[in-house]
N, C-alpha and C positions, 0 to 999 in steps of 0.2 A: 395708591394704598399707603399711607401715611401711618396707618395703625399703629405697627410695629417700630415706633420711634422715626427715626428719618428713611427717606426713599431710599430704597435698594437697587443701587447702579447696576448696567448690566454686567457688570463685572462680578460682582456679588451672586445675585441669580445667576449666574454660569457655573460658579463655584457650588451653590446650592443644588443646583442639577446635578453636577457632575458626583457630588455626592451622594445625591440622593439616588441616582442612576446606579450605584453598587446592590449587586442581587442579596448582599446578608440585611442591607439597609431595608429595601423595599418589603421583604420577607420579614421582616419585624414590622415594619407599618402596616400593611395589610393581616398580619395576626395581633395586633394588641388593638385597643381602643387606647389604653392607659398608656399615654407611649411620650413622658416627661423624659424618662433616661435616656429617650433615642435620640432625644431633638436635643439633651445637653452633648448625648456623642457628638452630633451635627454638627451643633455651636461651638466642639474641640476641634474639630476638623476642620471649620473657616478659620479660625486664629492661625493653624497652620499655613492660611491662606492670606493671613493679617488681616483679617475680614473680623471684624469685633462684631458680633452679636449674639445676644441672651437666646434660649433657649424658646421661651413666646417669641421670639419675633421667627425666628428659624417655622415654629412649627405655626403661629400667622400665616406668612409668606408662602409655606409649603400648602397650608389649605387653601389660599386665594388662588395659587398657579393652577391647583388640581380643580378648584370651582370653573375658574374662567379657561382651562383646558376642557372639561365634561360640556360646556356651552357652547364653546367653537365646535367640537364631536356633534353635538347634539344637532347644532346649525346646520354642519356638512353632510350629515345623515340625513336633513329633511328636504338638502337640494340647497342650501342657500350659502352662497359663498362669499356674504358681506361680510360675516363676522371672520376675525384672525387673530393672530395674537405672534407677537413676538417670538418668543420658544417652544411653537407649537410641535415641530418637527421632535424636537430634545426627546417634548413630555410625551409623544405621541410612543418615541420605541421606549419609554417604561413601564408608560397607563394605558399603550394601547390594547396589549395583550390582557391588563387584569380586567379590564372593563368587559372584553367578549367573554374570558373565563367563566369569571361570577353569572352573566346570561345565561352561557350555555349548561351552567351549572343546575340552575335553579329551575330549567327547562326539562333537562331531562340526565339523573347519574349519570347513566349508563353511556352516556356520549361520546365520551373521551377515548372508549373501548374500542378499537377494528370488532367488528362480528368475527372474523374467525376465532379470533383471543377464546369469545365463548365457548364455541363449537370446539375448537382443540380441546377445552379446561373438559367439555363432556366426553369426547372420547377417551380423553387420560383415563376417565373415572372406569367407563366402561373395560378397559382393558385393567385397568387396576382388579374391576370387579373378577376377573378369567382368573388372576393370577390368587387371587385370593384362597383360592380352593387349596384344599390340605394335600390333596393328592397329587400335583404337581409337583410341590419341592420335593 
């Protein structure tokens, strides 16, 4: 991937993970689409690293890993174990949790909930309802 001006040593990509791997980080990528000022914070936080690059190359580099990371997933999921990729382990504990989210999301709300969650929220009500009565207090 030459895109983004010259190749990115592994050294660089390490640093670009390990960055990208902060939970305030990923939570900004996965809510904006418009997301120039995250990838100029990115780009301040490599120089901390003496890693010099612009903003496009940061946010290049970040969509090629997560392209050719969703491919090797995709590969591993249909049984085939030819495709791999270098920092697949990294990207796997940052991207691997958003990628089942989003599925299980779009599958079904109500997923995320234990059944009891619901079943207590209706008894509260009902006892809520007893207590309601004037002649009580």
């Amino acid at each position: 991937d030459y895109s983004g001006g010259k190749h990115w040593t592994v050294d660089e990509v390490r640093a670009l993970i390990h960055i990208w791997s902060d939970k305030n980080i990923q939570q900004q990528l996965e809510g904006t689409v418009r997301n120039k000022r995250i990838f100029e914070h990115v780009a301040a936080r490599l120089r901390k690293f003496g890693i010099v690059r612009d903003w496009k190359q940061c946010r290049t580099k970040y969509k090629n890993l997560k392209h050719e990371y969703r491919s090797v997933k995709n590969a591993q999921g249909s049984g085939s174990t030819s495709k791999s990729m270098k920092f697949f382990n990294e990207l796997d504990a940052i991207l691997g949790h958003s990628t089942m989210e989003q599925e299980s999301k779009s599958d079904n709300e109500e997923s995320g909930r234990p059944p009891e969650w619901t079943e207590a929220k209706s008894e509260k009500d009902c006892i809520g309802k007893y207590f309601s009565y004037p002649y009580i207090v």
